[in-house]
PDB file of the backbone (N, CA, C, O) and the ligand in Angstrom, with CONECT records:
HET     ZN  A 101       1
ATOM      1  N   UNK A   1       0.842  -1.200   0.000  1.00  0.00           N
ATOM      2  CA  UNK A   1       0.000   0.000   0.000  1.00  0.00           C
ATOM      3  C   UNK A   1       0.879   1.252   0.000  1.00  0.00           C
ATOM      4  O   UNK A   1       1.858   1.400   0.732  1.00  0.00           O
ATOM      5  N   UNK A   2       0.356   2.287  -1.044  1.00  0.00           N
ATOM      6  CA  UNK A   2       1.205   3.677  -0.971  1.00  0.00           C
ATOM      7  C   UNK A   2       1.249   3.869   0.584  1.00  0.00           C
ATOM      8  O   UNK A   2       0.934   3.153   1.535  1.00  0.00           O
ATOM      9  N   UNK A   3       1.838   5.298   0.434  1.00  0.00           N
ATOM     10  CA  UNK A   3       2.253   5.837   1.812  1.00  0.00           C
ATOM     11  C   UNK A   3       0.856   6.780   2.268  1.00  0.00           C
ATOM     12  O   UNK A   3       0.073   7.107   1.376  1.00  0.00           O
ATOM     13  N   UNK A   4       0.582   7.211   3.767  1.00  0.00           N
ATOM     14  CA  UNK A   4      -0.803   7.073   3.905  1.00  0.00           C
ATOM     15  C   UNK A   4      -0.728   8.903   3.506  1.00  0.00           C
ATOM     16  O   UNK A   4       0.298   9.560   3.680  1.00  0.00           O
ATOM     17  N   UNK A   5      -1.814   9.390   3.048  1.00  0.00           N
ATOM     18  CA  UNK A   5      -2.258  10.055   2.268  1.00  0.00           C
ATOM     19  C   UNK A   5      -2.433  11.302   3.326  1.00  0.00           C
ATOM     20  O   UNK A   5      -3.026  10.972   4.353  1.00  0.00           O
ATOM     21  N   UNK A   6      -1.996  12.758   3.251  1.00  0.00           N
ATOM     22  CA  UNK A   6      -2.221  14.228   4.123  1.00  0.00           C
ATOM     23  C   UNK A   6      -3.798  14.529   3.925  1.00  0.00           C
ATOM     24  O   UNK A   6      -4.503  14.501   2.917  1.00  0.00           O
ATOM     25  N   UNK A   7      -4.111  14.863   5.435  1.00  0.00           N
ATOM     26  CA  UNK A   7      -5.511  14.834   5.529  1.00  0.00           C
ATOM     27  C   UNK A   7      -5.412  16.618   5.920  1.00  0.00           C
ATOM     28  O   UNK A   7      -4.441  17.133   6.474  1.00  0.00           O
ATOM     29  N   UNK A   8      -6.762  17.415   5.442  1.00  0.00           N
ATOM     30  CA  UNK A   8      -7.025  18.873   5.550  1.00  0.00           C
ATOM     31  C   UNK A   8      -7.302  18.583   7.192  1.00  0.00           C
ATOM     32  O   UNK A   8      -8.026  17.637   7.504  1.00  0.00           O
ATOM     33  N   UNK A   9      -6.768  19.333   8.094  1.00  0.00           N
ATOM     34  CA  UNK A   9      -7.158  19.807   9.268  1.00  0.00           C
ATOM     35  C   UNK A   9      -8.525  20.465   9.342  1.00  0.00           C
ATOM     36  O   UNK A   9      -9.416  20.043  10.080  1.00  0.00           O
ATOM     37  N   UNK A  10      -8.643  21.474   8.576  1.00  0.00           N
ATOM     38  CA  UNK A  10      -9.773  22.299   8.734  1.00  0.00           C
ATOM     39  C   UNK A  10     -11.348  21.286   7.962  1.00  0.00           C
ATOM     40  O   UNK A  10     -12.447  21.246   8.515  1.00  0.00           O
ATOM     41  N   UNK A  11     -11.110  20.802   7.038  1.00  0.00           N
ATOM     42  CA  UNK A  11     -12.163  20.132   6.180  1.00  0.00           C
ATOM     43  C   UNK A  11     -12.000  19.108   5.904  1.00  0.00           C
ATOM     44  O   UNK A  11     -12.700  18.798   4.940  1.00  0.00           O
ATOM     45  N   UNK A  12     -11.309  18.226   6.313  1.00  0.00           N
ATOM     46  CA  UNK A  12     -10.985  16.778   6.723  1.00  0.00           C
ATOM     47  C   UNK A  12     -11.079  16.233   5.125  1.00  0.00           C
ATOM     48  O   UNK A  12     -11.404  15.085   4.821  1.00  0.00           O
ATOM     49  N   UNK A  13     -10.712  17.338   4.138  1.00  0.00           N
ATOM     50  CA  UNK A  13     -10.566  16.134   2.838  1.00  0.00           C
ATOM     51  C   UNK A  13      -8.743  15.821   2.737  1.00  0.00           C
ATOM     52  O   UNK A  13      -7.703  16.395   3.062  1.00  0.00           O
ATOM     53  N   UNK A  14      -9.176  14.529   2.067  1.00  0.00           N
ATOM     54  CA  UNK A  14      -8.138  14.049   1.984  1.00  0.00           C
ATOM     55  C   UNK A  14      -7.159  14.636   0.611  1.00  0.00           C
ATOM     56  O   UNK A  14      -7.552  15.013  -0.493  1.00  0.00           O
ATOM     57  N   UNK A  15      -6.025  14.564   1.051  1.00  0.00           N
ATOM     58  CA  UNK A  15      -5.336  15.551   0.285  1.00  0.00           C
ATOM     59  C   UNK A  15      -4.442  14.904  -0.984  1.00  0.00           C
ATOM     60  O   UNK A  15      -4.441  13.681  -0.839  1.00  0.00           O
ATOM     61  N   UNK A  16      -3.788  15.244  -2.008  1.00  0.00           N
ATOM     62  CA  UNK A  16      -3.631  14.287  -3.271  1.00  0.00           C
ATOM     63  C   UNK A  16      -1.961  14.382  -3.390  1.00  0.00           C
ATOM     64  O   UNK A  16      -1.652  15.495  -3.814  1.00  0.00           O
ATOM     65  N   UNK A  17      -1.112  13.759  -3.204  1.00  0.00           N
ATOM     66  CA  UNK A  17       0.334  14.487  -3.406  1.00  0.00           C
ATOM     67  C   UNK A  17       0.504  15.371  -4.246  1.00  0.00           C
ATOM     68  O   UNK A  17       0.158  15.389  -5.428  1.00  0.00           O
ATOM     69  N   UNK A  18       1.238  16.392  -3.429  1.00  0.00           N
ATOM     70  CA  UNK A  18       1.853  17.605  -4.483  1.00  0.00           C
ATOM     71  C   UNK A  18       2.173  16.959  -5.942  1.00  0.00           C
ATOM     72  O   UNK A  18       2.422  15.754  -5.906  1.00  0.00           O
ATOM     73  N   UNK A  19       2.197  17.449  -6.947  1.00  0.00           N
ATOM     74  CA  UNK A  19       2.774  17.308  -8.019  1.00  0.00           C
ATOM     75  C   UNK A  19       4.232  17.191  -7.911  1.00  0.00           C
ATOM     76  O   UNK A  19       4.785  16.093  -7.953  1.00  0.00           O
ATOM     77  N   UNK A  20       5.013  18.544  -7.742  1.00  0.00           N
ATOM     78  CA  UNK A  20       6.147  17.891  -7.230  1.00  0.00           C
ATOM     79  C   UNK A  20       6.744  17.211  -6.324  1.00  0.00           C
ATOM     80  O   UNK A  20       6.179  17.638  -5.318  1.00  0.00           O
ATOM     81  N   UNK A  21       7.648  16.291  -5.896  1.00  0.00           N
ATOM     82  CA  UNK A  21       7.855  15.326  -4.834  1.00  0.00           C
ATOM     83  C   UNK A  21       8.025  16.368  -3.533  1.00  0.00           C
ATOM     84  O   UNK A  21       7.408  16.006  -2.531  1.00  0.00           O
ATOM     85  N   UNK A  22       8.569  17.264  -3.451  1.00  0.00           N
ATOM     86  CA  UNK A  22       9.293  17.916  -2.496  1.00  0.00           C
ATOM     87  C   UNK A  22       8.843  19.419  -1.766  1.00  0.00           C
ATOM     88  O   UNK A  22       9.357  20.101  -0.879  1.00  0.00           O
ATOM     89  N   UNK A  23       7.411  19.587  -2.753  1.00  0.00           N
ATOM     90  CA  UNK A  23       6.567  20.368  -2.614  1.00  0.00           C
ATOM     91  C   UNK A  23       5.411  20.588  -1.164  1.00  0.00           C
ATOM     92  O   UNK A  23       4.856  19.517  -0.920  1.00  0.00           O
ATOM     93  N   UNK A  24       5.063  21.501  -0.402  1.00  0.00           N
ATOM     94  CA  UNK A  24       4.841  21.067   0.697  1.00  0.00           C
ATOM     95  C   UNK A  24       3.021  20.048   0.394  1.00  0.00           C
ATOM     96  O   UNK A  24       2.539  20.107  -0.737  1.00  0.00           O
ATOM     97  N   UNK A  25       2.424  19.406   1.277  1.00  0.00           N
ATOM     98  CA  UNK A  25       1.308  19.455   1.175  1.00  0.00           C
ATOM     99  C   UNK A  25       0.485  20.113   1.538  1.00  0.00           C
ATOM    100  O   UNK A  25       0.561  20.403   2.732  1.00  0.00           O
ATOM    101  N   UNK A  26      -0.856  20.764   0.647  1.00  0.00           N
ATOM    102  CA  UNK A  26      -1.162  21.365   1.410  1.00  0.00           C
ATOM    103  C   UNK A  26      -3.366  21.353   0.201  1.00  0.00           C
ATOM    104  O   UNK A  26      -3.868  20.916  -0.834  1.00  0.00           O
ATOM    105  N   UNK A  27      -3.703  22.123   1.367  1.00  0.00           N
ATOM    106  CA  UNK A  27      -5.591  21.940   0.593  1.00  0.00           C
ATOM    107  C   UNK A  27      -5.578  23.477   0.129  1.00  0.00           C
ATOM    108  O   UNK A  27      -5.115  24.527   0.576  1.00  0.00           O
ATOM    109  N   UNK A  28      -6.123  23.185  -0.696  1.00  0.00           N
ATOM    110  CA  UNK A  28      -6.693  24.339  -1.700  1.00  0.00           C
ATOM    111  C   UNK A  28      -7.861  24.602  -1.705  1.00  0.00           C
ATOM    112  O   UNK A  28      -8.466  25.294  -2.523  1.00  0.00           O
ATOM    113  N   UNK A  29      -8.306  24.001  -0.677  1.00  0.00           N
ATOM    114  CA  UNK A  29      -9.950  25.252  -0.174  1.00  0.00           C
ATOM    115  C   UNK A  29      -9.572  25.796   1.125  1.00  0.00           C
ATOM    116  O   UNK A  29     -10.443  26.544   1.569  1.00  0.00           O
ATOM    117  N   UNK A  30      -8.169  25.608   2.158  1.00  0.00           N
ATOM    118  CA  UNK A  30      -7.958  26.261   3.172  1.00  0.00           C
ATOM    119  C   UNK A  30      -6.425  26.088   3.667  1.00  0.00           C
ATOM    120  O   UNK A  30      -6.008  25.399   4.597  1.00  0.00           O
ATOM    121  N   UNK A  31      -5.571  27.080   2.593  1.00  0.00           N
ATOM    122  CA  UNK A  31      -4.479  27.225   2.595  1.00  0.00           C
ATOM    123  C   UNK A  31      -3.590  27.419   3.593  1.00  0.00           C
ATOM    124  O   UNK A  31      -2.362  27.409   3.520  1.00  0.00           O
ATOM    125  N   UNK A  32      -4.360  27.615   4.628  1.00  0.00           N
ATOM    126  CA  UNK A  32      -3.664  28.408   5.832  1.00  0.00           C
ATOM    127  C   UNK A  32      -4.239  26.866   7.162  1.00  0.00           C
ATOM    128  O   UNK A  32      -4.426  26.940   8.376  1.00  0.00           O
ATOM    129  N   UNK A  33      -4.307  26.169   6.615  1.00  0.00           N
ATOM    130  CA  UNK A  33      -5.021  24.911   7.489  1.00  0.00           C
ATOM    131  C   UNK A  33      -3.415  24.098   7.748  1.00  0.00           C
ATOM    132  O   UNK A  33      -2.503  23.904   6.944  1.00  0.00           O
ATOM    133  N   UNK A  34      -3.529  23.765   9.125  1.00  0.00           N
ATOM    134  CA  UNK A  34      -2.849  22.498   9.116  1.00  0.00           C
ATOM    135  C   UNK A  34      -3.360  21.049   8.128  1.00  0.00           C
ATOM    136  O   UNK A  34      -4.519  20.720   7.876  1.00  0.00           O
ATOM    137  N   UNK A  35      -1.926  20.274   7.645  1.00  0.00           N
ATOM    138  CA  UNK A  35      -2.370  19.257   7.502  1.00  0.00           C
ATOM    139  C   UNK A  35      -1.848  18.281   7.936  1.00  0.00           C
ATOM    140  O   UNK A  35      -0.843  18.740   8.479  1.00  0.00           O
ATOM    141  N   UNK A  36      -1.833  16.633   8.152  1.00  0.00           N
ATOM    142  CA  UNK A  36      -1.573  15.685   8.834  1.00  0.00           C
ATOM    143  C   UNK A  36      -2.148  14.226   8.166  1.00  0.00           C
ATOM    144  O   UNK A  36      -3.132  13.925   7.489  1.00  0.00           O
ATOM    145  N   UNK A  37      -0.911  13.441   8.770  1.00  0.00           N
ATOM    146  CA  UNK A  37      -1.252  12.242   8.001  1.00  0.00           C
ATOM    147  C   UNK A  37      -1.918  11.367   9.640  1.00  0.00           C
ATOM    148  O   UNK A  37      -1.809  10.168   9.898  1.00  0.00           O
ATOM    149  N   UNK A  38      -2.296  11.981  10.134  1.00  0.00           N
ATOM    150  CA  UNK A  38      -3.146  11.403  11.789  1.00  0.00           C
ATOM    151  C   UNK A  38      -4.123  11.637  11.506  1.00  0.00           C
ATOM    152  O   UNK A  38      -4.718  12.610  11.969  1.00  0.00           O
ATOM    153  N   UNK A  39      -4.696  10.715  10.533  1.00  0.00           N
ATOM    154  CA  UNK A  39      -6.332  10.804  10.907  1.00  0.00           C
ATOM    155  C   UNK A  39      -6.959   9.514  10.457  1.00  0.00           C
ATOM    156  O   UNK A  39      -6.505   8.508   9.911  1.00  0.00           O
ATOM    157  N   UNK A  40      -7.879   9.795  10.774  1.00  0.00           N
ATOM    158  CA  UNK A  40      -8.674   7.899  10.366  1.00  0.00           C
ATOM    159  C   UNK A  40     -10.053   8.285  10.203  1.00  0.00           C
ATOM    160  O   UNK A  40     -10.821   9.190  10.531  1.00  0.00           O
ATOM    161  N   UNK A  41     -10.023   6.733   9.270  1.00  0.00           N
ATOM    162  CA  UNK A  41     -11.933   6.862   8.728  1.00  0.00           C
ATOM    163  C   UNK A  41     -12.023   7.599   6.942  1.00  0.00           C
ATOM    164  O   UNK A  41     -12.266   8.769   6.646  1.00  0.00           O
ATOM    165  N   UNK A  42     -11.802   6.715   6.237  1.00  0.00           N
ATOM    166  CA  UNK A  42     -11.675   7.537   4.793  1.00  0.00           C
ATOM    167  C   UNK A  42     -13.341   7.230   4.285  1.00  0.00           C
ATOM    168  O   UNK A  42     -13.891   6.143   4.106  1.00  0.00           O
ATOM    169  N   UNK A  43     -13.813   8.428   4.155  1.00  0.00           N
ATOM    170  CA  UNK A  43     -15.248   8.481   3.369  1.00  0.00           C
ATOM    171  C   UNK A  43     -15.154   9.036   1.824  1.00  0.00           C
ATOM    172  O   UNK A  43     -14.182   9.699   1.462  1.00  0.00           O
ATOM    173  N   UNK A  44     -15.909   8.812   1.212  1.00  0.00           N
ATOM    174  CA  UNK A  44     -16.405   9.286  -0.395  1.00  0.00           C
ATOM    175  C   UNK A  44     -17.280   9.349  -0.053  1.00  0.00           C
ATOM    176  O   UNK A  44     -17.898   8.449   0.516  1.00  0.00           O
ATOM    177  N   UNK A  45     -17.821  10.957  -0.388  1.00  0.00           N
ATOM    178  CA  UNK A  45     -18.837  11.709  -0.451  1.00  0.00           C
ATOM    179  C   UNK A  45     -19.360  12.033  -1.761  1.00  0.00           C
ATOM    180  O   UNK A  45     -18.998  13.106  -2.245  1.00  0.00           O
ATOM    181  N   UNK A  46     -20.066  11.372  -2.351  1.00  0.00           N
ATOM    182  CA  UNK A  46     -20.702  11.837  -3.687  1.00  0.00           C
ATOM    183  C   UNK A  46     -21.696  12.611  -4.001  1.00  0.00           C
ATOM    184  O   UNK A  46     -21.768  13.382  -4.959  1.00  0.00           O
ATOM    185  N   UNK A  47     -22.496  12.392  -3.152  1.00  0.00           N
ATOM    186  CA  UNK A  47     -24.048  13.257  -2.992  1.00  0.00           C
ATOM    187  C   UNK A  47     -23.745  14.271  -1.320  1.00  0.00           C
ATOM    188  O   UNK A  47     -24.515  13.885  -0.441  1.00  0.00           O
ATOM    189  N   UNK A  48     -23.045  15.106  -0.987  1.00  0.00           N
ATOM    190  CA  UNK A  48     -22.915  15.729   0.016  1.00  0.00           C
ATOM    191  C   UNK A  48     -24.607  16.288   0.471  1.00  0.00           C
ATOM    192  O   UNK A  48     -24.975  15.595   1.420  1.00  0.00           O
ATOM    193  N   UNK A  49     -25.250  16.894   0.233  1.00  0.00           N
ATOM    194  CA  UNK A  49     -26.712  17.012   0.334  1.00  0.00           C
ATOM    195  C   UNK A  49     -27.938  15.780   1.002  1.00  0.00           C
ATOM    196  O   UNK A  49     -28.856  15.855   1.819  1.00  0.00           O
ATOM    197  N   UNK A  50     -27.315  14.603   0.088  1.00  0.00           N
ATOM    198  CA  UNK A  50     -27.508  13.064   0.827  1.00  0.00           C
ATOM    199  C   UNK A  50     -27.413  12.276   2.017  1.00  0.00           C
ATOM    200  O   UNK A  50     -28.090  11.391   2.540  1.00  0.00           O
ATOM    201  N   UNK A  51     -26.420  12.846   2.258  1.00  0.00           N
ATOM    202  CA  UNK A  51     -25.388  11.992   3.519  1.00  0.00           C
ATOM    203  C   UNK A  51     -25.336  12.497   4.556  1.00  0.00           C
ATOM    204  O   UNK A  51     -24.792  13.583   4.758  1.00  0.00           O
ATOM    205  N   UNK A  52     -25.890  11.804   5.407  1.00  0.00           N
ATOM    206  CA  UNK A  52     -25.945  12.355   7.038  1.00  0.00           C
ATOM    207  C   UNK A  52     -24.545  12.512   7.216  1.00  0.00           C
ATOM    208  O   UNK A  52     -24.400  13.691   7.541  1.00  0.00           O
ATOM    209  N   UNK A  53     -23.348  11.909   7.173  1.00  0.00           N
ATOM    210  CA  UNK A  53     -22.536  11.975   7.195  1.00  0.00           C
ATOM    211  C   UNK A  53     -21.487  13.033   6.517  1.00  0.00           C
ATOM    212  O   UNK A  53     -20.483  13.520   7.035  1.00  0.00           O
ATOM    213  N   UNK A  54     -21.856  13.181   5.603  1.00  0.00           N
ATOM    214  CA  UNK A  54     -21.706  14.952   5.093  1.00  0.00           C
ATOM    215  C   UNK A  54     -22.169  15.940   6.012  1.00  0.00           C
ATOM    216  O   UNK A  54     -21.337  16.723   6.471  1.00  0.00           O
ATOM    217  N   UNK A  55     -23.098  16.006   6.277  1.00  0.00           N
ATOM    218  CA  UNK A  55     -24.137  16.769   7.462  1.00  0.00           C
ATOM    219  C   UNK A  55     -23.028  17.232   8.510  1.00  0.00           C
ATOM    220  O   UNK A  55     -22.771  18.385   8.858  1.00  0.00           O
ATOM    221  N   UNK A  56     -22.512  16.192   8.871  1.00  0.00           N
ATOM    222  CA  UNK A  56     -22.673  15.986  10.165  1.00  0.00           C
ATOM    223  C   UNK A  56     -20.823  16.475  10.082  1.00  0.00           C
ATOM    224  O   UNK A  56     -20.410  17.017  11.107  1.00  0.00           O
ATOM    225  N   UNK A  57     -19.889  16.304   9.033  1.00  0.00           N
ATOM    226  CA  UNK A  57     -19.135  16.759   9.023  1.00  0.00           C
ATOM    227  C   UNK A  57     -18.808  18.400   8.120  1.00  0.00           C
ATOM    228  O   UNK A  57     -17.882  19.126   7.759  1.00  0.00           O
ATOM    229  N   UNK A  58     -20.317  18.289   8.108  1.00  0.00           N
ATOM    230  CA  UNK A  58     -19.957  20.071   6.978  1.00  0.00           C
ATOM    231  C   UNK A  58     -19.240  20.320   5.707  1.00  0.00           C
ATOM    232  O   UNK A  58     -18.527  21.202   5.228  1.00  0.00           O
ATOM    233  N   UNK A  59     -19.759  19.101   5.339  1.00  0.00           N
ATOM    234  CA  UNK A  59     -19.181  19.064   4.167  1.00  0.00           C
ATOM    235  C   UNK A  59     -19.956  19.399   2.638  1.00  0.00           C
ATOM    236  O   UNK A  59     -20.761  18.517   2.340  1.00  0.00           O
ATOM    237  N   UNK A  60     -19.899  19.970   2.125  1.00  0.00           N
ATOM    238  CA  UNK A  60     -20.767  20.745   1.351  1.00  0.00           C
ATOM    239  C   UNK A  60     -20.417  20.388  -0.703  1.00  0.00           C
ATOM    240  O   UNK A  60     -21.103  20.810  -1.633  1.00  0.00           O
ATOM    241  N   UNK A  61     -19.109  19.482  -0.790  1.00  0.00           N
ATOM    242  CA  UNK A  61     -18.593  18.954  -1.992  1.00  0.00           C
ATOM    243  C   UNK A  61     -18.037  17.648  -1.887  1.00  0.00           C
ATOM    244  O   UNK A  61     -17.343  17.153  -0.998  1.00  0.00           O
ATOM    245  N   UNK A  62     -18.581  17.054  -3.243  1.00  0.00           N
ATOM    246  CA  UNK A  62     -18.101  15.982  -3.283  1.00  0.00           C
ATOM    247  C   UNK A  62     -16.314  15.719  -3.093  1.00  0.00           C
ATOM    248  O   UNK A  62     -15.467  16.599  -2.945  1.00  0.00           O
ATOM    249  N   UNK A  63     -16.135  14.489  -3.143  1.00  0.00           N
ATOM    250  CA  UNK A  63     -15.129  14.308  -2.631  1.00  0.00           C
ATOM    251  C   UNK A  63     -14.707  12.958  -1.953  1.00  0.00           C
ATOM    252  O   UNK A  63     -15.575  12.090  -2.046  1.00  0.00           O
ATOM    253  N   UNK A  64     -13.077  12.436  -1.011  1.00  0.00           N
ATOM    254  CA  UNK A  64     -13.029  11.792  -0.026  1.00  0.00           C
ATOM    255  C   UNK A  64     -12.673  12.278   0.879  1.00  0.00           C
ATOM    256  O   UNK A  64     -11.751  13.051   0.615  1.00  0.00           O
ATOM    257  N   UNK A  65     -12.984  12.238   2.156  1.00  0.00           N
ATOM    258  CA  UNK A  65     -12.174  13.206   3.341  1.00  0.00           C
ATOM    259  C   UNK A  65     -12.500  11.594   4.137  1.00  0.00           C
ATOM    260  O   UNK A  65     -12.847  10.501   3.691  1.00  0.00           O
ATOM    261  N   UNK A  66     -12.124  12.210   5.785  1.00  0.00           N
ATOM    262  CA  UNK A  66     -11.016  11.690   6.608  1.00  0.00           C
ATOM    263  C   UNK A  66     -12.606  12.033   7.471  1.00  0.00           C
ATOM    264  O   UNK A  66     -13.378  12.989   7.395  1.00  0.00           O
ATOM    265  N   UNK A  67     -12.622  11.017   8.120  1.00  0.00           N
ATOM    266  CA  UNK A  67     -13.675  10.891   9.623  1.00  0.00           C
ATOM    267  C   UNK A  67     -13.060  11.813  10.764  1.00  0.00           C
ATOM    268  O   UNK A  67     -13.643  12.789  11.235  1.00  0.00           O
ATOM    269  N   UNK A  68     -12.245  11.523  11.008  1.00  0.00           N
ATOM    270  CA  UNK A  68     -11.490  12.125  12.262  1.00  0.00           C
ATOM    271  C   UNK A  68      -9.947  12.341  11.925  1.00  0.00           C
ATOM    272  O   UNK A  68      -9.163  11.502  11.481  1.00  0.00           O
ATOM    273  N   UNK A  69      -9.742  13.471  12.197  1.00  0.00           N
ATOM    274  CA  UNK A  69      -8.623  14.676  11.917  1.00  0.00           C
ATOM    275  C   UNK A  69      -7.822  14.642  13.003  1.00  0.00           C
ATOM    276  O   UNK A  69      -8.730  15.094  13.701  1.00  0.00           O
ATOM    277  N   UNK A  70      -7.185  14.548  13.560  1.00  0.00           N
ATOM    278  CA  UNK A  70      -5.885  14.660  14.876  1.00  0.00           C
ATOM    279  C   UNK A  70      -4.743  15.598  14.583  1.00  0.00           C
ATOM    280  O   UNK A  70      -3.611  15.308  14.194  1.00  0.00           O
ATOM    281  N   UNK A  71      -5.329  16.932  14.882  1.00  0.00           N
ATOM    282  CA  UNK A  71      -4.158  17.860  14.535  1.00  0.00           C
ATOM    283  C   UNK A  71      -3.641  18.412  16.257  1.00  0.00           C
ATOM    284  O   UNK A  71      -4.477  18.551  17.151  1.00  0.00           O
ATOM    285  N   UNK A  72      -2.576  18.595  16.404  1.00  0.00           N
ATOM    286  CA  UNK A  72      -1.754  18.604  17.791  1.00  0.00           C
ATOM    287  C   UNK A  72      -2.124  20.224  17.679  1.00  0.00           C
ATOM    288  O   UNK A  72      -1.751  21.005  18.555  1.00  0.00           O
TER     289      UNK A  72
HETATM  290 ZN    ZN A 101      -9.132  22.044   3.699  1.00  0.00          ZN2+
END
């Protein structure tokens, strides 16, 4: 299995490697967010409007994000 994937602090989506290798990671709906590879619970959100689980994490676009976020 790849290496585990940088999760958004602020919006718990899961984040895609930089393009370049050496580039920092980082989310592009909240630039100024911590990010972290401490988190657990990977969801796909397709219908955000649908999903209690969207709801319930504020999530408003499709997507995969992260159940729970662990930022220090
Ligand atoms: Zn974010």
């Amino acid at each position: 299995m790849a290496k585990k994937p940088f999760a958004c602090g602020e919006c718990n989506r899961i984040l895609p490697d930089p393009e370049k290798k050496n580039d920092p990671v980082q989310c592009m709906h909240c630039p100024s967010a911590p990010v972290t590879t401490d988190w657990s619970g990977y969801v796909v959100i397709l219908h955000p409007k649908r999903s209690e689980v969207a709801q319930r994490l504020n999530i408003d676009s499709p997507g995969s994000y992260a159940l729970k976020v662990n930022i220090r």
